[in-house]
C-alpha positions as CSV (number, residue, x, y, z in Angstrom):
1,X,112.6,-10.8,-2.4
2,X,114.2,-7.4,-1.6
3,X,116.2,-5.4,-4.5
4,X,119.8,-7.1,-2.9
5,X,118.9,-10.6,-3.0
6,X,117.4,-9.6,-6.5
7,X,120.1,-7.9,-7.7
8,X,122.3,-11.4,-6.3
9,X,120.3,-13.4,-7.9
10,X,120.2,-11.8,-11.3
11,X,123.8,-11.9,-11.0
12,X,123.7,-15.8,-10.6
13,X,121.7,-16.1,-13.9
14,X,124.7,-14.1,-15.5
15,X,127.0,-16.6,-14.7
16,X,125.1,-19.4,-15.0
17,X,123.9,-19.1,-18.8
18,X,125.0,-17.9,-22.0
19,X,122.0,-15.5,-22.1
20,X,119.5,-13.9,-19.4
21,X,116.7,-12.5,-20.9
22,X,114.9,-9.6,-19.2
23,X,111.6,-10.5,-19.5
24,X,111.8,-14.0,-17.6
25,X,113.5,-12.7,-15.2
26,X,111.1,-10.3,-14.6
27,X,108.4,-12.7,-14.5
28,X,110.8,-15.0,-11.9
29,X,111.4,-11.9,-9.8
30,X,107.4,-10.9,-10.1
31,X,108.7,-7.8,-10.7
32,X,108.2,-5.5,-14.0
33,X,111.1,-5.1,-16.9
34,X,111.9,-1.5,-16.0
35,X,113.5,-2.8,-12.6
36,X,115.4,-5.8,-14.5
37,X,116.5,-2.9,-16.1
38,X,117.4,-0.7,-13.2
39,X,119.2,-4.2,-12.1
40,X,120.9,-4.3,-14.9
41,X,122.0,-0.8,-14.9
42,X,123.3,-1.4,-10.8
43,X,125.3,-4.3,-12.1
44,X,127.3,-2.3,-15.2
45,X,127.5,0.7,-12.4
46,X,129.7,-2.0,-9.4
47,X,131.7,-2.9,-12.6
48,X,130.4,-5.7,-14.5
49,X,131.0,-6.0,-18.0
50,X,127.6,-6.7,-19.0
51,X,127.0,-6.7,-23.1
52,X,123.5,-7.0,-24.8
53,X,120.3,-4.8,-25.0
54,X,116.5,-4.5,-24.1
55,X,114.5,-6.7,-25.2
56,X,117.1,-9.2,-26.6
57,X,119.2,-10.6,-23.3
58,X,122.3,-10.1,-21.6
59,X,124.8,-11.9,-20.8
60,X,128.8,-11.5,-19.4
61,X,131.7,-10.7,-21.1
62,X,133.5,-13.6,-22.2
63,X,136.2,-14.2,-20.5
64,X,134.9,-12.3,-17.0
65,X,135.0,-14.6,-14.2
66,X,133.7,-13.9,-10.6
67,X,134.8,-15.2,-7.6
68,X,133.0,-18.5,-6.2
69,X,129.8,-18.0,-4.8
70,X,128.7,-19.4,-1.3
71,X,125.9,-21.8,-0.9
72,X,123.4,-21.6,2.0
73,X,122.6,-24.4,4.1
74,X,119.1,-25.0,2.6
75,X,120.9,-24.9,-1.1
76,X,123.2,-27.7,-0.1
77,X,120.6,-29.8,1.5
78,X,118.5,-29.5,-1.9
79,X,121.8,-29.9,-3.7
80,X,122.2,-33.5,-1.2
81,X,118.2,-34.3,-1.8
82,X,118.9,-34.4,-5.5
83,X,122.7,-36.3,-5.1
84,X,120.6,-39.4,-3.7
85,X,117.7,-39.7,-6.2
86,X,120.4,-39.1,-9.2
87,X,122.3,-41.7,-7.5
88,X,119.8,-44.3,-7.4
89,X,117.5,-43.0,-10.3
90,X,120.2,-42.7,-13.1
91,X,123.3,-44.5,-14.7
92,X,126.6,-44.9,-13.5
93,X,127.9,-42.2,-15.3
94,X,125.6,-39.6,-15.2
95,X,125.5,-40.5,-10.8
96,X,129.5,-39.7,-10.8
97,X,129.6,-36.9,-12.8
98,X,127.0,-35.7,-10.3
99,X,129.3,-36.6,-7.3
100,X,132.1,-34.8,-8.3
101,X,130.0,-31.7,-8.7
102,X,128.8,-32.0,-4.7
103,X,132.2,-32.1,-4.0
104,X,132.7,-28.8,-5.6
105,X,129.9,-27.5,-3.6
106,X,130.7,-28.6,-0.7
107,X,134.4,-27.4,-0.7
108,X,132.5,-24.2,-1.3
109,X,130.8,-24.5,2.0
110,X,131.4,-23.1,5.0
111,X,133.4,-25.3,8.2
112,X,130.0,-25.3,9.9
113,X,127.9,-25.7,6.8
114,X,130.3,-28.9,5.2
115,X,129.2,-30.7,9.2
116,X,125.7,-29.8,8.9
117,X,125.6,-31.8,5.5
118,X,127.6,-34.4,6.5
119,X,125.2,-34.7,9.4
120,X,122.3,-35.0,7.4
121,X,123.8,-37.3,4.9
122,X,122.4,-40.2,7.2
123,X,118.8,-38.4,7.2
124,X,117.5,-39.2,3.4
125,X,117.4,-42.4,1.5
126,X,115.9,-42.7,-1.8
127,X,115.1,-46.5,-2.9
128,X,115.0,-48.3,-6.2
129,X,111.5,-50.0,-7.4
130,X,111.5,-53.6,-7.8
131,X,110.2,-52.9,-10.8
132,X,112.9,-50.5,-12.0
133,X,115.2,-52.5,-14.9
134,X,118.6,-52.4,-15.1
135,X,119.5,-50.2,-17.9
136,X,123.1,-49.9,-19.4
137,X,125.5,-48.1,-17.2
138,X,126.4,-45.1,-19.4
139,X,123.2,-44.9,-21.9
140,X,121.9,-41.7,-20.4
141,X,125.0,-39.8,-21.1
142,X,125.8,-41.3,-24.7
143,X,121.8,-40.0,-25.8
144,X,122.0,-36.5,-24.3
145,X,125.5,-36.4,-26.2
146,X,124.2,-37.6,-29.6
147,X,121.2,-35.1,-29.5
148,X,123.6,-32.4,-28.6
149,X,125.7,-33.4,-32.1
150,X,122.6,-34.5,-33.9
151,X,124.2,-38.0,-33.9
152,X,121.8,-40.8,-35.1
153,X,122.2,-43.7,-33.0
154,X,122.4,-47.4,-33.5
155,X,120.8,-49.7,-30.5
156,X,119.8,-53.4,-29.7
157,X,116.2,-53.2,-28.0
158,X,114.0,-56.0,-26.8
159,X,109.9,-55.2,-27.0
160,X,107.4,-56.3,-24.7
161,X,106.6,-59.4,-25.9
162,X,110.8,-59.9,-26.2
163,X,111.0,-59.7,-29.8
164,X,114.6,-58.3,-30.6
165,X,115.7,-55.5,-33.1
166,X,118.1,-53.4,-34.2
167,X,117.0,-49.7,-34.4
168,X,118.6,-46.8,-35.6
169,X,116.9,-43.9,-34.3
170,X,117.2,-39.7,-34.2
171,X,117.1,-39.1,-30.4
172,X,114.8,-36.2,-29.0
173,X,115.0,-36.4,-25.4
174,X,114.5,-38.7,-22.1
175,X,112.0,-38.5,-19.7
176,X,111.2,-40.4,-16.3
177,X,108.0,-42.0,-15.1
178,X,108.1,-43.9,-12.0
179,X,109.8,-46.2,-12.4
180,X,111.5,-46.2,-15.6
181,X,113.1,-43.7,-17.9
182,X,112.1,-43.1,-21.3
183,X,113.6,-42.4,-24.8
184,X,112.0,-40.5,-27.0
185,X,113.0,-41.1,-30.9
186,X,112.3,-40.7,-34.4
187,X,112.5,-45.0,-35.4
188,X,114.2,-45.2,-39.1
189,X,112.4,-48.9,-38.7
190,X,109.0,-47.8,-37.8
191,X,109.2,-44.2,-39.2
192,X,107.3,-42.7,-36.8
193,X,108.6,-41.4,-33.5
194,X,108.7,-44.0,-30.9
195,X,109.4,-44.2,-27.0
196,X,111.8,-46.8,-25.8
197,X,112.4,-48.1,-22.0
198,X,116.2,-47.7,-21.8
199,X,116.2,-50.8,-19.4
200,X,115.2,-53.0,-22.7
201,X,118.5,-51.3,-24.7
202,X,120.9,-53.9,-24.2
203,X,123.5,-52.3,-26.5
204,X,124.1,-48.6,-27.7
205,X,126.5,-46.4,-29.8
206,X,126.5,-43.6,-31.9
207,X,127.3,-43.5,-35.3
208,X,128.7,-40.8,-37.8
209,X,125.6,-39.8,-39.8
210,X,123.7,-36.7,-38.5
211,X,119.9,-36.7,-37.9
212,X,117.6,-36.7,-41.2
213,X,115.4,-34.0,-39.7
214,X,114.7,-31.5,-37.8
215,X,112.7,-32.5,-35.0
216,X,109.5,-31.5,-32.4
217,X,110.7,-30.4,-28.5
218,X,110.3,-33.1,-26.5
219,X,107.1,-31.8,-24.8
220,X,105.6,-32.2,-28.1
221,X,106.2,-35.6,-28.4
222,X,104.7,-36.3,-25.0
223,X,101.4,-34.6,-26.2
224,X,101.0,-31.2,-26.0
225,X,101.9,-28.9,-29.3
226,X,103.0,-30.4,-32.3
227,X,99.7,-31.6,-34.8
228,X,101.8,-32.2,-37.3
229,X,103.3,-35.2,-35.9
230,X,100.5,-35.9,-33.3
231,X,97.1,-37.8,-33.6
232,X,94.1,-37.0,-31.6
233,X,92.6,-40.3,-30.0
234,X,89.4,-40.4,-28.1
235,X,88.7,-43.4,-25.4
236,X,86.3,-44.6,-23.0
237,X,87.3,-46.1,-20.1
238,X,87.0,-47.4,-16.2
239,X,88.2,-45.4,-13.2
240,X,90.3,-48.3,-12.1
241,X,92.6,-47.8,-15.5
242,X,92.5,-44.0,-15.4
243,X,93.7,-44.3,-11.7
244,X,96.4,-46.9,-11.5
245,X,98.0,-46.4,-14.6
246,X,98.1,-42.3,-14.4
247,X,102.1,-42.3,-15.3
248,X,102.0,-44.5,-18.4
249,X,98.6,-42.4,-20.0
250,X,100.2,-38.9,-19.2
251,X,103.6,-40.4,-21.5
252,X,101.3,-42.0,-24.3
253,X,100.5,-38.4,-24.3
254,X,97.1,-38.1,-22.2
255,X,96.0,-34.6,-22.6
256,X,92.4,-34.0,-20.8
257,X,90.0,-36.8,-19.2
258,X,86.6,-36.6,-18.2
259,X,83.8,-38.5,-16.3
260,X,80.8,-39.5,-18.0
261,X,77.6,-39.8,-17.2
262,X,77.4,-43.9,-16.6
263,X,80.7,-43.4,-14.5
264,X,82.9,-44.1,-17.1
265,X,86.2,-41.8,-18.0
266,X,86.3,-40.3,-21.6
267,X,90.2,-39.7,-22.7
268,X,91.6,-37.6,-25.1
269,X,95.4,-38.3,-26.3
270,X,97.6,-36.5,-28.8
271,X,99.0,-39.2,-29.6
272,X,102.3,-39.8,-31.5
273,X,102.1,-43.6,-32.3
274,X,98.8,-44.9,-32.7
275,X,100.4,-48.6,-32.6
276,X,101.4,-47.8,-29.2
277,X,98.3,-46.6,-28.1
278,X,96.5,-49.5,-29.5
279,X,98.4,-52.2,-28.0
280,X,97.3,-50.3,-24.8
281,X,93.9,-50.5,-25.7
282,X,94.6,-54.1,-26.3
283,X,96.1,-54.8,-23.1
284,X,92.9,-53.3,-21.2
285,X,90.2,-54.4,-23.4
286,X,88.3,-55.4,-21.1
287,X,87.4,-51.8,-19.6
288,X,88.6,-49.5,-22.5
289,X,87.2,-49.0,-26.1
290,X,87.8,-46.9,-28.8
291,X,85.7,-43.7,-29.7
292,X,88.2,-42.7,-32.8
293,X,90.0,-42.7,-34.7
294,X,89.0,-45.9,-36.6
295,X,92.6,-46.1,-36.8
296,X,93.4,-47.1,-34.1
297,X,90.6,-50.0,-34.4
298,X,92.0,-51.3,-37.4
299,X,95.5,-51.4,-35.9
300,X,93.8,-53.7,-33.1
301,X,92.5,-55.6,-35.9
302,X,95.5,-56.8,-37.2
303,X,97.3,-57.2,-34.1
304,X,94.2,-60.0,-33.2
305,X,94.9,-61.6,-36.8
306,X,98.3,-62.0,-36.2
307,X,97.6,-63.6,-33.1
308,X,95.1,-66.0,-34.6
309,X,97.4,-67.0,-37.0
């Protein structure tokens, strides 16, 4: 990238967030801080009222608007790439709010740029699974709201083996694996943090009572950084398992795997709900046992009594 489109760039970031720290933009740019800094210093030199310091961020003056900016043809057909998988991939809501955005951009295009989209409109179709669920139309947008306010929220959710409850849970953040997207929550039923299939919530709102706690990034939940709230799990199983059912491991937080000597795979999770992770065991017991914790083996213990019962 040459010091302009830099320099352009950099100026995007500006406008785009409430703070643009030097040092990740010098690591985006691959260049070193002293030319974000030189950038910085070409920006407050053309006229733009820049306010913040070295080593802290920058960001513009509130209240400074610049003019729209244009988007290049390969912008707008990423920008129309992501309009169809939002479209089929998300609620209702979300998919509008969405559209009315891509009408901004492309009234910002171009005469010859808004035909070339339209012309590849035809070009790129993005399909449902079959095995996607129909969620609730507007769920998506409620939760991001609620985690925004810290709003604990009230749902109806059907389990796997179609037992019904009511859950009030402290939101954290939603994730997609093929095909499904996920909630990630602290459970006040449970008390433990729990993931939810927001095709199984079959009614949603939020109520007025603010979150009990101050909770993990969502990362953390999906295994990667938090021990206090994380257990480590150790299992053994087939190639078959570890292959086909890749997506749902990585979100019961699968962290490393390795192949063993009589051609079985060892697993390590950091896991933040051994029950979870047990009935998975359960459900594959055929090819998968349990190394530790003993946990976890007591949990499929009872689950087996129950079912005796």
């Amino acid at each position: 990238m040459n010091r302009i489109d830099r320099i352009s760039a950099l100026l995007v970031q500006l406008q785009s967030r409430p703070l643009v720290k030097s040092s990740e933009m010098a690591e985006r740019f691959g260049v070193s801080l002293r030319t974000i800094y030189r950038d910085i210093h070409t920006l407050l030199e053309a006229g733009v009222p820049i306010c913040g310091n070295p080593g802290i961020g920058y960001s513009l003056v509130e209240g400074y608007r610049l003019p729209s900016l244009m988007f290049t043809k390969e912008e707008a057909i990423a920008f129309l790439t992501a309009e169809k998988m939002i479209e089929q991939l998300t609620d209702t809501q979300n998919s509008n709010y969405f559209r009315q955005g891509m009408d901004k951009i492309r009234a910002a295009l171009r005469t010859v740029d808004k035909g070339y989209l339209h012309n590849m409109d035809d070009t790129i179709a993005v399909y449902k699974s079959r095995n996607a669920g129909e969620g609730l139309p507007n769920s998506m947008h409620l939760i991001l709201s609620s985690i925004n306010d810290k709003l604990i929220l009230e749902v109806d959710y059907t389990n796997a083996e179609g037992d019904k409850s009511q859950r009030a849970l402290e939101a954290v953040g939603i994730s997609y694996s093929h095909p499904r997207w996920y909630l990630s929550a602290w459970c006040h039923l449970r008390e433990e943090y729990r993931m939810f299939r927001l095709d199984r919530i079959s009614n949603i709102k939020t109520t007025g009572h603010k979150h009990t706690k101050e909770h993990p990034p969502l990362d953390a939940l999906l295994g990667y950084d938090d021990p206090q709230c994380l257990t480590e799990v150790v299992l053994h199983t087939s190639k078959e398992v570890s292959r086909h059912f890749a997506d749902r491991c990585f979100f019961m937080g699968l962290t490393a795997e390795k192949e063993l000597t009589n051609g079985r795979i060892e697993q390590t999770y950091m896991a933040y709900s051994l029950d979870l992770l047990a009935r998975w065991v359960l459900a594959n017991a055929d090819t998968t046992t349990v190394v530790k914790p003993v946990e976890v083996k007591e949990i499929i213990k009872q689950i087996i009594q129950k079912l005796e019962l």
